[in-house]
N, C-alpha and C positions, 0 to 999 in steps of 0.2 A: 504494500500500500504506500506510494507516494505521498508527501506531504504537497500541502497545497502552494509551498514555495518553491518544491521541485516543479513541479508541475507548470508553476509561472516558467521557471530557469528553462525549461524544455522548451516552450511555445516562444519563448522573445529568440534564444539560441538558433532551434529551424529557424525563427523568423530570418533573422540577421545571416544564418550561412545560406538561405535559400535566397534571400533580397542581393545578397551577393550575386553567387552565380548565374541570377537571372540578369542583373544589369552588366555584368562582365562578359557571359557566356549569347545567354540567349535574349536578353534585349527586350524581351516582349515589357508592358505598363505593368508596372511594379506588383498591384495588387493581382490581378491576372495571372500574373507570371509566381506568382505565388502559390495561386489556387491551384495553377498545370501541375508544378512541382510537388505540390505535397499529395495531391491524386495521382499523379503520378509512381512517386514514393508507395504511398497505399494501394496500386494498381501490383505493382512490383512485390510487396511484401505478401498480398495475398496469394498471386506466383507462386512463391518461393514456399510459401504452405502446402502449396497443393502438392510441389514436387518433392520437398525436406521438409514433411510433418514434422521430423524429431528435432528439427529447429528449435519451434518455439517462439520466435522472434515477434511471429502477426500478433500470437496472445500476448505479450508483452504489450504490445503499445495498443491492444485494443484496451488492457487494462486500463493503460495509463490513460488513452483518452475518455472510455467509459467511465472514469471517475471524476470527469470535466463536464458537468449540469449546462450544456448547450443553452437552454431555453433561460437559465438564471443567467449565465454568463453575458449574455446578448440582452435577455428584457429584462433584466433588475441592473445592468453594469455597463457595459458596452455604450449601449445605446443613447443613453443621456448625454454622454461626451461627444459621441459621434454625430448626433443631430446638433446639438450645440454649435457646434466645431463648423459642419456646414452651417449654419443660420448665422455664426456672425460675418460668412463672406455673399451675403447674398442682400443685391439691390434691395431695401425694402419700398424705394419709390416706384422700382418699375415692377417689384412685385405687386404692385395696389396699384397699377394702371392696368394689370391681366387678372386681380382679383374674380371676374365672372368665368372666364374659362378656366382657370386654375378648380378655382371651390366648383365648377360642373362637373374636372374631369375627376376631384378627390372626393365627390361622393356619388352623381348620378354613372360617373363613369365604373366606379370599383363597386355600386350595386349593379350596374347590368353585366359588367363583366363573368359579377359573381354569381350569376343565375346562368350566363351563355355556359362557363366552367362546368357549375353544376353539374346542368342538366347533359351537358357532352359526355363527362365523365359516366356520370348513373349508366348511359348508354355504352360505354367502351365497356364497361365492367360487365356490363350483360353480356357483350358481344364476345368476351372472352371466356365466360359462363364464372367471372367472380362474382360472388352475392354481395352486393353495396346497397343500403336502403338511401330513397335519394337524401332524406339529409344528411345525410355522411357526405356525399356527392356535393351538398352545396358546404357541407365544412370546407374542403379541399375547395371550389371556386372561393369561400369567403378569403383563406391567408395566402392563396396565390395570387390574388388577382391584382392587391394594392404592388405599384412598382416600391422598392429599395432605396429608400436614399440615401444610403450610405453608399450600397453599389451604383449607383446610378451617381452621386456627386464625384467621387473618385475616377467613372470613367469619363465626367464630362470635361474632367483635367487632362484629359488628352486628343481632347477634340474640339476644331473650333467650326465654330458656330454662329449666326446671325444671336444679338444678343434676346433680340424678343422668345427664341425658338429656347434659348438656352434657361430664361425665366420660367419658361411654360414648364419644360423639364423638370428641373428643379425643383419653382413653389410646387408641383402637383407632389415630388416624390416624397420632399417634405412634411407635407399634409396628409395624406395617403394613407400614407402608415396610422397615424391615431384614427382616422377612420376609418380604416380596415380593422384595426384591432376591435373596436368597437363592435364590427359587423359580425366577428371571428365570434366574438364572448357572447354575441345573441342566438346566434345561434346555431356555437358549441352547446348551450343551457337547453336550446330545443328539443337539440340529437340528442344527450345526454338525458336529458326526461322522458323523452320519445322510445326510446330503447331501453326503458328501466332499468337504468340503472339508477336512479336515485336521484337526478338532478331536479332542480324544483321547475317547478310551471312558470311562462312567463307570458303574460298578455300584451295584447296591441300598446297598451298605457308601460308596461313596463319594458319593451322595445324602444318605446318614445324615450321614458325616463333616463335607459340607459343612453340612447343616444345624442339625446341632448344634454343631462347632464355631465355627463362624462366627457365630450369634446368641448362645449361652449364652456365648461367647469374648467376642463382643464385651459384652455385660451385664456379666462377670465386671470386663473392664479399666475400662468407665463407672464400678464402683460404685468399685475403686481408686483411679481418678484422682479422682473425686468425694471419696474418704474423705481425700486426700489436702491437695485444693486446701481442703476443710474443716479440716483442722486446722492449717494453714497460715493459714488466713484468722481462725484463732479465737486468733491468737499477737498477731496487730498491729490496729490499727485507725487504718490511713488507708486511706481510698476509694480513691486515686487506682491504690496498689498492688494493692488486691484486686480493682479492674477487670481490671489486667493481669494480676490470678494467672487469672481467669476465662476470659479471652481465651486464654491460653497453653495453660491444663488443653485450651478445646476444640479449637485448631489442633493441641496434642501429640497428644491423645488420637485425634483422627479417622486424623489423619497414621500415628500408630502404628498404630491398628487396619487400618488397609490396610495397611501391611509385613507385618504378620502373618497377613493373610491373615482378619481378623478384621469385624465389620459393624460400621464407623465409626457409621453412623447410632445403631444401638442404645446404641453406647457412649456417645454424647455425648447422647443422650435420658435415659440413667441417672445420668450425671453433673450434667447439668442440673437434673431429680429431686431430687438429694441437694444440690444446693448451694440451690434455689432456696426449699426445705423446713427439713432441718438445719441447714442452712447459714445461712438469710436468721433461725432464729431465735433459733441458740448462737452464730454464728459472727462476726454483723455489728451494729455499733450504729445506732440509728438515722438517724444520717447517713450513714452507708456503705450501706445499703439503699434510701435515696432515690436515690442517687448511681448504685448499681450496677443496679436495676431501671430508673429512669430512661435510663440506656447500652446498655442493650438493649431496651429499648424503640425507642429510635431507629435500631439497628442493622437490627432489624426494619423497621422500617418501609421504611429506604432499603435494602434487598435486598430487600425483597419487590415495591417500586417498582421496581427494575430487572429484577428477575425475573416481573413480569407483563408488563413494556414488553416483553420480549427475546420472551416468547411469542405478544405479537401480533403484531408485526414479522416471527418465523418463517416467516410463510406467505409472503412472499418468495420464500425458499427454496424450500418446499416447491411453492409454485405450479407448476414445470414438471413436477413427476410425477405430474399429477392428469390423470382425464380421465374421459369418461361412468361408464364400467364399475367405476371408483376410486370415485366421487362417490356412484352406488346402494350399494354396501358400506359407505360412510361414513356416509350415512344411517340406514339398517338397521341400523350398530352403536351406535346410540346407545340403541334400543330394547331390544336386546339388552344391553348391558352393564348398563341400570338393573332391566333380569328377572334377570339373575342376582346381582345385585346385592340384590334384593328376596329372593331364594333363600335368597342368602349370610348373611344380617341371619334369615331365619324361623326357618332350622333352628337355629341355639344359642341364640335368645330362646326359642321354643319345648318347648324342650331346657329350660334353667336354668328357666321356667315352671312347673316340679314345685314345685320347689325356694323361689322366691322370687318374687315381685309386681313386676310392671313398671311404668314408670308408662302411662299410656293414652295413646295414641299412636306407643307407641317404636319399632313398626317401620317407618310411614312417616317420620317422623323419621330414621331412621337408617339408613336406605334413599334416600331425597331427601338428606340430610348428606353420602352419600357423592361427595362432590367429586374428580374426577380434577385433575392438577395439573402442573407442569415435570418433576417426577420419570419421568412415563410418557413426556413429550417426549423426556428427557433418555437415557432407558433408550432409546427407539426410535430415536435418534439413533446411538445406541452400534453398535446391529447393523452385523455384517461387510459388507462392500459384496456382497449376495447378489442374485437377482431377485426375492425375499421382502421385499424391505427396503420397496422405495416406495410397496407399498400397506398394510403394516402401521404406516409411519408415516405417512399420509395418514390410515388410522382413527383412529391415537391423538389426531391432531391436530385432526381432527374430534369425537373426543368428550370433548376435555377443553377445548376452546372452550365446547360446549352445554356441560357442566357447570358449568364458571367463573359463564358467564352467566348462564347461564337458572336452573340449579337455585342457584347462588349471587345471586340476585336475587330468587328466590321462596322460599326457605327462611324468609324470618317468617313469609309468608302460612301455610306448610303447616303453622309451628310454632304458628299463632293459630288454626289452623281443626281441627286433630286434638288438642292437649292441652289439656287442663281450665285453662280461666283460672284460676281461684281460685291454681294451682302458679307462674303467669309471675308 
């Protein structure tokens, strides 16, 4: 049994010798190059099982990782830094000039998406004769469908972009997530009542309750602790402290918003917002915003290096609940989640299209942007131990690898080849 400081020493170690040899060797974008590596690795060690059983080696590090809580690591840890971290580099004027299409695509978008998923799913699983009752089907559309914004910020630092196209991105992937989470936990409580196992009943009014107090709750406490840690930060000017006011607003703020019952993610995205906007231009002197951009900067970088190592490595784990009839569904769900995905992105471009000019290209764009990421891992991880569970987290795991990858590898090409150079 590892301790939990081995365990750190192991995941920052890969980090740094595989951050290496991808930037010396094989060059691919850091986090990417990351993921290939340590699946790779995992691809390899499993090999080596099949051929020298009396190795030993795969059980070893399946220990080691199986004793790393995925789903805590990411939604109680990870996460608050990481959304933080993107929110303080993000426009907040030109995000409230696309406020309409952003807020259609982070909720009417991630509920149709979540029902096209669903309902594709219920059907693949029949067609391969697995028994999925459909709300299990629409669990699996509710935590895949919201895009990544830890994936999805990370790969938009390596591709450029008209900056309207780049906002849209972003605020949606930002936002997304607390309302996917939201969608996820209504109805998980469904499936899980629905299938007796014990979860309690929830009606039309407490759908509502949950999802308006829990995002507009959590936005409400982001924009206080935001307003807060800003005028606090606009009294002093030494760096060193308004780091640690930053750190503290996001560790208080996330922590609180889950006692309350409230969407951490939202809150610490609003906060970020306000500090990284208001904040970085009444609040901070110029050496304090070298200082404090600069520290999260880096924060980013090494969680998001350890948080794409952790998701290559998974398949570890995952590998004993795979098998033919898992592997065609996983397939198939990759096609499927980027059609409704394409769906989800038509109908409120379309929509606002009355109203206002887009740029050319924006639905492939923003359709291909959308990146799946640890959050869908981490949500799939979460699920009660049901007979639902191992092939809904085998798709998710499946489609947010291809999307890492593939669609995070080819996203310049699609952005060089659909929008009007003259705008890049």
């Amino acid at each position: 049994m590892l301790s939990l400081f081995e365990i750190a020493a192991m995941m920052l170690a890969l980090s740094a010798l595989f951050g290496w040899v991808n930037h010396a060797f094989i060059k691919l974008p850091h986090t990417i190059g990351l993921l290939v590596m340590a699946l790779g690795a995992s691809i390899v060690l499993l090999v080596l099982e099949v051929i020298f059983p009396s190795l030993g080696l795969t059980a070893t590090f399946q220990n080691a990782i199986g004793q790393i809580d995925f789903n805590a690591t990411v939604m109680n840890g990870m996460l608050a830094f990481l959304l933080f971290a993107g929110a303080l580099h993000v426009d907040m004027a030109f995000l409230k000039s696309k406020r309409l299409a952003i807020g259609l695509m982070a909720t009417v978008g991630v509920l149709v998406s979540t029902f096209i998923v669903g309902t594709g799913f219920y059907f693949l699983a029949k067609l391969v004769g697995v028994p999925l009752p459909y709300v299990w089907a629409l669990v699996f559309g509710s935590l895949i469908s919201p895009t990544d914004p830890v994936a999805v910020l990370s790969i938009l630092k390596t591709v450029n972009m008209p900056q309207r196209l780049e906002a849209k991105i972003a605020g949606e992937s930002l936002f997304n997530d607390g309302v996917g989470v939201v969608i996820f936990t209504i109805i998980l409580a469904v499936a899980y009542g629905a299938g007796g196992h014990g979860g309690g009943h929830i009606d039309a009014a407490g759908v509502a309750e949950l999802f308006f107090v829990e995002a507009g709750g959590g936005a409400v406490l982001g924009l206080v602790a935001g307003w807060i840690a800003y005028k606090a930060m606009a009294m002093i000017d030494e760096h060193a402290i308004e780091i640690l006011i930053t750190l503290g607003i996001v560790a208080g703020t996330y922590a609180l918003a889950q006692r309350l019952h409230l969407s951490g993610p939202i809150a610490v995205v609003v906060a970020g917002l306000l500090i990284g906007n208001k904040g970085a231009e009444f609040a901070m002197s110029e050496k304090t915003r070298t200082y404090l951009f600069g520290f999260w900067e880096m924060i980013d970088e090494i969680l998001n290096s350890v948080l794409f190592l952790l998701i290559g490595l998974e398949i570890l784990i995952l590998s004993s609940s795979m098998n033919a009839s898992f592997a065609v569904i996983v397939l198939l769900s990759i096609p499927l989640v980027l059609g409704a995905r394409f769906i989800s992105v038509v109908i409120p471009i379309k929509f606002l299209g009355i109203f206002e000019t887009f740029t050319k290209g924006a639905i492939p764009v923003l359709t291909w942007g959308g990146i799946r990421g640890g959050i869908s891992v981490a949500l799939a991880l979460s699920l009660p131990d049901v007979p639902e569970k191992a092939l809904i987290l085998s798709a998710t795991y499946g489609v947010v690898v291809f999307s890492i990858i593939v669609q995070g590898l080819t996203m310049k090409k699609v952005v060089q080849k659909v929008v009007d150079p003259e705008l890049l």
